[in-house]
C-alpha positions in Angstrom: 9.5 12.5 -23.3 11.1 13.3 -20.1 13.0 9.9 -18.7 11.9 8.7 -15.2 13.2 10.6 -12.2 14.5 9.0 -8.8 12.8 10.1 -5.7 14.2 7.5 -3.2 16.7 5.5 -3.7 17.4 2.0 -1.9 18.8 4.1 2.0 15.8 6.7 1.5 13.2 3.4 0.6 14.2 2.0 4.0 14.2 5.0 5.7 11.2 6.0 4.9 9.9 2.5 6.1 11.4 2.7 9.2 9.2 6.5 9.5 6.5 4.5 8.7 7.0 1.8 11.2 7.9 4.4 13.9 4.2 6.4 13.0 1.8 3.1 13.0 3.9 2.2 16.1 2.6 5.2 17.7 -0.8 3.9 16.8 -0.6 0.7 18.5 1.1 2.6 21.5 -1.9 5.0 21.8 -4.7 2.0 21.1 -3.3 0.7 24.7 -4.2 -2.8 23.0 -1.8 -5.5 22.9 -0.2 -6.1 19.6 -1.5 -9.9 19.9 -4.3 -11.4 21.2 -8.0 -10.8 20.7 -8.5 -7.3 19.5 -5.1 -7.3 18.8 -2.9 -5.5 15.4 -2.9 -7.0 11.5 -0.9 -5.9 9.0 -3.2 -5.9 5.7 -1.0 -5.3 2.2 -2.6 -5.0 -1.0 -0.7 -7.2 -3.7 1.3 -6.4 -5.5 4.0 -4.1 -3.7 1.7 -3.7 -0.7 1.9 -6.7 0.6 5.9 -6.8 0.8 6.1 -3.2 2.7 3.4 -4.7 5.0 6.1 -7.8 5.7 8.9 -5.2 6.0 6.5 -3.1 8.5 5.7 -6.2 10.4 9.3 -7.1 10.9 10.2 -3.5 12.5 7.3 -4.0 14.5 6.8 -7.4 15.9 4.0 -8.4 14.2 2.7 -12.0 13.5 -0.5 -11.4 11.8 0.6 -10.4 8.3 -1.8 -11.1 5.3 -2.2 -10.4 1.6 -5.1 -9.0 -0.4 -5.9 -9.3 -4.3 -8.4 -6.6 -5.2 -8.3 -7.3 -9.1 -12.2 -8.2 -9.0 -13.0 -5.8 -6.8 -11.7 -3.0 -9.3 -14.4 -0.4 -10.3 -12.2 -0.5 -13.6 -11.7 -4.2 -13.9 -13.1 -3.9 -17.9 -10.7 -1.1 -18.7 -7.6 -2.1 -17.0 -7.1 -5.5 -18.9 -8.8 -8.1 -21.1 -7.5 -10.8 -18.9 -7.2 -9.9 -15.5 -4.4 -12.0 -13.3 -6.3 -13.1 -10.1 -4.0 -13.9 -7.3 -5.1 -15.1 -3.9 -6.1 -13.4 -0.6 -3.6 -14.9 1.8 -5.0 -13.8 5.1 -4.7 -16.5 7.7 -6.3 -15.2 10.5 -9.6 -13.8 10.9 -10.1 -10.1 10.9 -13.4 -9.6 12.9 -12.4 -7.8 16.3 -8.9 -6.8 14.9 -7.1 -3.7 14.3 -5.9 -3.8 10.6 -3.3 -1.5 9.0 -4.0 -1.7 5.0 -0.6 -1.1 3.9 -0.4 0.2 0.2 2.8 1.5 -1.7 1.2 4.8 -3.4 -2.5 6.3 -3.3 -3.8 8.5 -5.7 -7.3 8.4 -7.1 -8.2 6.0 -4.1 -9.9 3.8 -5.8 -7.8 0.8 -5.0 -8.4 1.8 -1.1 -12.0 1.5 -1.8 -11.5 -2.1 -3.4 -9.5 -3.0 -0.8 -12.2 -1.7 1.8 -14.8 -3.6 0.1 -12.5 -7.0 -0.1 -11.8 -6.7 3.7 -15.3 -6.5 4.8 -16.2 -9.7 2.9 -13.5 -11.5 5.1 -15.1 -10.0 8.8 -15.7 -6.8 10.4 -12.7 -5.3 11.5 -12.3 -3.0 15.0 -10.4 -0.8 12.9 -9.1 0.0 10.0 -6.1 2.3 9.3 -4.1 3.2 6.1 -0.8 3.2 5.5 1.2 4.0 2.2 4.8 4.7 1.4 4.3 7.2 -1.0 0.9 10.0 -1.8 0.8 11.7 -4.9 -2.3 13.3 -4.5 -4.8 13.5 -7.2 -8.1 12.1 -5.1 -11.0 11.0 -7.1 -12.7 9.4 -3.7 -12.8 10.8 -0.3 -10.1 8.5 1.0 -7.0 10.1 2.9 -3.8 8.4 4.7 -3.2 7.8 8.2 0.2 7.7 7.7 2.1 8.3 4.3 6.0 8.2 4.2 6.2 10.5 1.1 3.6 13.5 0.8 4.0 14.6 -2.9 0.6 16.6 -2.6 2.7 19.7 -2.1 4.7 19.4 -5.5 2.2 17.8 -7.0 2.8 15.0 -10.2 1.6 15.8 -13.5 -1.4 14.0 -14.3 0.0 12.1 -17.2 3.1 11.4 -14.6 3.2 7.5 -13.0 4.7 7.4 -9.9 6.7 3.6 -9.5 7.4 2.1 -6.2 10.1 -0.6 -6.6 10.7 -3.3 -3.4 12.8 -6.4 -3.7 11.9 -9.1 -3.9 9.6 -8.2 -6.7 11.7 -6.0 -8.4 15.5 -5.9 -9.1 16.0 -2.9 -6.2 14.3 -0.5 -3.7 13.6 2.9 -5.6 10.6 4.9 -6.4 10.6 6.9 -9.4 8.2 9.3 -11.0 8.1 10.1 -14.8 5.6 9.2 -17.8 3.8 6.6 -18.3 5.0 4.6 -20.7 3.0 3.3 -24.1 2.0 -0.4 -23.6 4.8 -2.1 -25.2 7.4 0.5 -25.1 10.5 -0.3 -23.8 12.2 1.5 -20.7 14.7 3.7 -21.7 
């Protein structure tokens, strides 16, 4: 088994946040709406690294509305992925109808969690817009679901299937890195 390989480290991580800061910037620029105010921007992560690259985003950019979505029961694999499920909250304070929202993920690759994520969002209001950010795509679509904006394109040297790709950001993790590799067994240890 091939050990897990570094891809960005913690100056490339924030790099490539600032890229991704500079291209939903453009968006906002080009919208010709304010960044506040009604029909105004949202920054939409999904939990668990999502939402803290949507905080990092909104603090390049200026914005207020930041929110956090929990799409564990709206997985299509909710039965496979874990007897137990750990349901955290949807902290959105703000209401989404009118708004332009940039769902900010850390990887995409079947697209399935984009489709959760769709579906939780339009149980909270109807948005203006919505846009898709991620740091990193691997490729590997199982839906018809592309990025607006991704900081890392990995669809040219694409990741073997069996492959995990890992985005680390503190404070969830010890340090800002993403690393591809296998996946590891359920209750093996990193090496």
């Amino acid at each position: 088994m091939s050990p897990m390989r570094v891809l960005a480290d913690e100056q490339r991580v924030r790099n490539l946040v600032e890229e991704l800061a500079v291209a939903v910037r453009h968006d906002i620029d080009a919208s010709g709406n304010a960044i506040s105010g009604p029909g105004g921007w949202a920054l939409v992560g999904i939990r668990s690294r999502g939402d803290v690259l949507a905080q990092r985003l909104a603090d390049h950019l200026g914005i207020e509305r930041v929110g956090t979505l929990d799409i564990t029961l709206y997985r299509d694999d909710l039965s496979e992925a874990n007897a137990q499920p750990i349901v955290r909250t949807t902290e959105i304070p703000f209401a989404i109808t009118g708004l332009n929202v940039v769902l900010i993920d850390d990887v995409l690759m079947t697209g399935r969690s984009i489709r959760a994520a769709l579906t939780s969002l339009l149980d909270l209001g109807r948005a203006k817009r919505v846009w898709l950010a991620v740091l990193v795509d691997r490729g590997g679509r199982e839906l018809p679901i592309s990025a607006d904006h991704a900081a890392l394109d990995l669809r040219a040297e694409p990741v073997a299937p069996g492959d995990v790709v890992e985005v680390n950001l503190t404070p969830t993790d010890e340090s800002d890195q993403i690393v591809v590799g296998p996946r590891q067994a359920e209750g093996e240890a990193a090496a």
